[in-house]
C-alpha positions in Angstrom: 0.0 0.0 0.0 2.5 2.6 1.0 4.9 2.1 -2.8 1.4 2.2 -4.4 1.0 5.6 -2.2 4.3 6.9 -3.2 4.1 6.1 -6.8 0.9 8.2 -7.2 2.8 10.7 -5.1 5.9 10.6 -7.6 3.9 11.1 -10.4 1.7 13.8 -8.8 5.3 15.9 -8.4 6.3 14.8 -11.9 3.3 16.4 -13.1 3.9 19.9 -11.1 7.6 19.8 -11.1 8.2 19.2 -14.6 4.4 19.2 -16.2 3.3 22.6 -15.1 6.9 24.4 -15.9 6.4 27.2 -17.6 8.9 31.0 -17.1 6.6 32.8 -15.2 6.4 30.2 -12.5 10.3 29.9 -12.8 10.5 33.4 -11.6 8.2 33.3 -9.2 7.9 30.4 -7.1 11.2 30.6 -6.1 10.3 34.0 -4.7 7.1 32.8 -3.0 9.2 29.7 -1.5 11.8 31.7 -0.3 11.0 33.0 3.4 13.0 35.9 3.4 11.0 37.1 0.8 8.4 37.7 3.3 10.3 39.6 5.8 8.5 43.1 4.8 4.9 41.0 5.1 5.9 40.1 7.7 6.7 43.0 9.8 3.9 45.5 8.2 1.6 42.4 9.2 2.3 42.3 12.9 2.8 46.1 12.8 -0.4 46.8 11.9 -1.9 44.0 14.1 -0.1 45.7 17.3 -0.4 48.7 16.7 -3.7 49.7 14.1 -5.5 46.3 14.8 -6.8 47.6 18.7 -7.5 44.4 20.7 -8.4 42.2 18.4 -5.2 42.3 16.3 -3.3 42.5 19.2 -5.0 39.3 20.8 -4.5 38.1 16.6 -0.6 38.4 16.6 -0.1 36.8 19.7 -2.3 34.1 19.1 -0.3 34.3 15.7 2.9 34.0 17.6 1.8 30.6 19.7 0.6 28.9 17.0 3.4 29.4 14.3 5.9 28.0 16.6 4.6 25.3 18.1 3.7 24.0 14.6 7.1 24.4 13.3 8.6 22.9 16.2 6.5 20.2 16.7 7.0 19.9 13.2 10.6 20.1 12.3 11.8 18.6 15.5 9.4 15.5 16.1 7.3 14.5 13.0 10.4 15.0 10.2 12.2 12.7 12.0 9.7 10.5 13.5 8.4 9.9 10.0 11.9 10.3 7.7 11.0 10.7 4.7 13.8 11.9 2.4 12.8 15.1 -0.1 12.4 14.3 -3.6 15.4 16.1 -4.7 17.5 13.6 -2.5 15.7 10.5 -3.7 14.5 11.5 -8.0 17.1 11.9 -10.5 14.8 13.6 -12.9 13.8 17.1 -11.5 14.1 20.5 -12.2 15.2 22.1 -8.5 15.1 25.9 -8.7 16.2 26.7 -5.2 18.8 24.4 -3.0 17.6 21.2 -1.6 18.1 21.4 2.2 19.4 18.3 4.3 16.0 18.3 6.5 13.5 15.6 5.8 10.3 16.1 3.6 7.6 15.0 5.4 5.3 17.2 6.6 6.4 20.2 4.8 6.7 23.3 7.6 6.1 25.7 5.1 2.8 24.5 4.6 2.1 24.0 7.8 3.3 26.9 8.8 1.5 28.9 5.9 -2.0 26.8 6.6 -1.9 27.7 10.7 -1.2 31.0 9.5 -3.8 31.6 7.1 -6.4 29.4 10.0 -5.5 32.0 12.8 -5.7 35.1 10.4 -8.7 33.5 8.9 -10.7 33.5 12.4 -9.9 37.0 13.3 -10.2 38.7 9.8 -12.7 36.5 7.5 -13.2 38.9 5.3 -10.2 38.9 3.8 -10.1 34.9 4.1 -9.4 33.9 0.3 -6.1 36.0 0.5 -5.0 34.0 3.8 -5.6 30.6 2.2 -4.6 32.2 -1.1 -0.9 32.6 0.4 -1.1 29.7 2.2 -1.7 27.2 -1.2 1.1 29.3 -3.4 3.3 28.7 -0.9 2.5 25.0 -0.4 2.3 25.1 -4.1 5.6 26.0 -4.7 7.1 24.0 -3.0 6.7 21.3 -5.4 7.1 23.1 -8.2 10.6 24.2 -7.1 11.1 20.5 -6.4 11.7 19.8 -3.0 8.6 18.2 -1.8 6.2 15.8 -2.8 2.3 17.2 -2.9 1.5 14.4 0.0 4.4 16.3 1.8 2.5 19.6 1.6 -1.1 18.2 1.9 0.1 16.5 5.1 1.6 19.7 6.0 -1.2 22.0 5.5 -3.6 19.1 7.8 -1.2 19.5 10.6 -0.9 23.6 10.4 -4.9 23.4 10.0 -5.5 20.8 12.9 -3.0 22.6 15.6 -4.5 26.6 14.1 -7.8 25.3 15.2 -6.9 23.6 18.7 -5.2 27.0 19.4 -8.4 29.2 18.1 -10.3 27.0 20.3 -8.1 26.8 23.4 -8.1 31.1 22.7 -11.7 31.3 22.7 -12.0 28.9 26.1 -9.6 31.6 27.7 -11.3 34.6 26.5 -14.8 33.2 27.7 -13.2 32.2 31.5 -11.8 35.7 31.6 -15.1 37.2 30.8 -17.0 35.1 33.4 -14.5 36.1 36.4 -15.4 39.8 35.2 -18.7 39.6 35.8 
């Protein structure tokens, strides 16, 4: 079950690596892949949360905050290794890689769980601008493939785990807000 899992996953990159090449996506999802090219996002995004957001972005960045690194940690330090799966550009001969390879595992990808808790979090305290949250979130897991180091299972089990833990955190928020209320009362 699991080579007939990894074939379909090997063919699924083939077809985004390789299928869906064309120059525009050569320039730009090595951009979108790259983190540092979200450093000014980055920093106007939790500007204005602190500082032009009033409670509710402030509440929003730090939630923000709790949830981005316990999913990368969780997920660079336990489940890469637990699981060990090797990235595609380690393991296929027949890629086109557009940014370096890395010597971490593959599986789950952090960037899109990273990107998918991200976009969750955001999601809850700004829905109206939802379809840009996810929007970032699926380029980035998108390119990631397309770059050529991950397979799509590596980002689709990536974007669960960023989904599953933004939630438990949204929840576990809104458990916290409620108790402080009642004890205000």
């Amino acid at each position: 079950m699991i080579e007939f899992i990894q074939t379909i996953d090997t063919w699924l990159f083939h077809i985004i690596n390789s299928g869906t090449a064309n120059s525009v996506f050569d320039k730009i999802m090595p951009f979108i892949t790259t983190n540092s090219s979200w450093t000014l996002v980055y920093v106007f995004l939790f500007g204005w949360l602190f500082w032009k957001g009033g409670k509710n972005g402030r509440v929003c960045a730090v939630v923000l905050i709790v949830t981005i690194v316990l999913v990368d940690q969780i997920n660079s330090s336990l489940l890469k290794d637990w699981i060990g799966r090797l990235r595609p550009c380690h393991t296929l001969s027949d890629i086109r890689l557009l940014v370096p390879c890395g010597g971490g595992k593959s599986m789950p990808s952090s960037h899109a769980a990273n990107s998918f808790a991200a976009a969750i979090v955001l999601a809850h305290y700004y829905r109206h601008y939802l379809w840009v949250w996810f929007g970032i979130a699926i380029a980035v897991s998108f390119s990631r493939v397309y770059v050529g180091v991950h397979y799509p299972f590596d980002v689709v089990v990536g974007a669960g785990f960023g989904l599953l833990v933004g939630f438990i955190i949204i929840r576990l928020e809104l458990l916290i807000e409620n108790q402080i209320s009642k004890r205000k009362k």
